[in-house]
C-alpha positions, 0 to 999 in steps of 0.5 A: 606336937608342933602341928598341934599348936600354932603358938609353936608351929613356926616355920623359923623354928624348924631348922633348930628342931632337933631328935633326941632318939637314943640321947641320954637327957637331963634337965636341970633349972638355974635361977629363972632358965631351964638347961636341957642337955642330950647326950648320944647314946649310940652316937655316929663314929667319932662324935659324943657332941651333947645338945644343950638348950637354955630356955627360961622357966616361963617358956620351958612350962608352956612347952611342957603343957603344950607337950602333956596335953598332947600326949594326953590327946592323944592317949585318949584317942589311941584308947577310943579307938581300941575300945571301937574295934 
């Protein structure tokens, strides 16, 4: 999603991506932020540490949007190219 769109392909962000691959999230809004959690699941030997993110509503939508379109993209394509096979 983030090469797809430049307002969030900024290299200064990719050293706090992070993978939340087998992590129990849950997202909860508190006055005018966002608070997404993620718990490991099957976390390494001796670590259960959750990751948490605030972010404001107003950038928590655009990322969503900018997250649904994507994936809307690219179930289209992946339905075209079943259908041209």
């Amino acid at each position: 999603m983030l090469r797809s769109d430049a307002a969030l392909n900024d290299a200064s962000l990719l050293g706090a991506a992070e993978s939340l691959d087998h992590c129990l999230v849950r997202g909860y809004v508190h006055g005018t932020n966002a608070i997404v959690i993620g718990e490991p699941t099957e976390p390494p030997v001796g670590t259960r540490t959750p990751h948490v993110a605030v972010v404001s509503l107003h950038d928590f939508q655009a990322i969503v949007t900018a997250a649904a379109h994507y994936w809307e993209e690219v179930q289209r394509d992946t339905r075209l190219n079943t259908l041209n096979r």
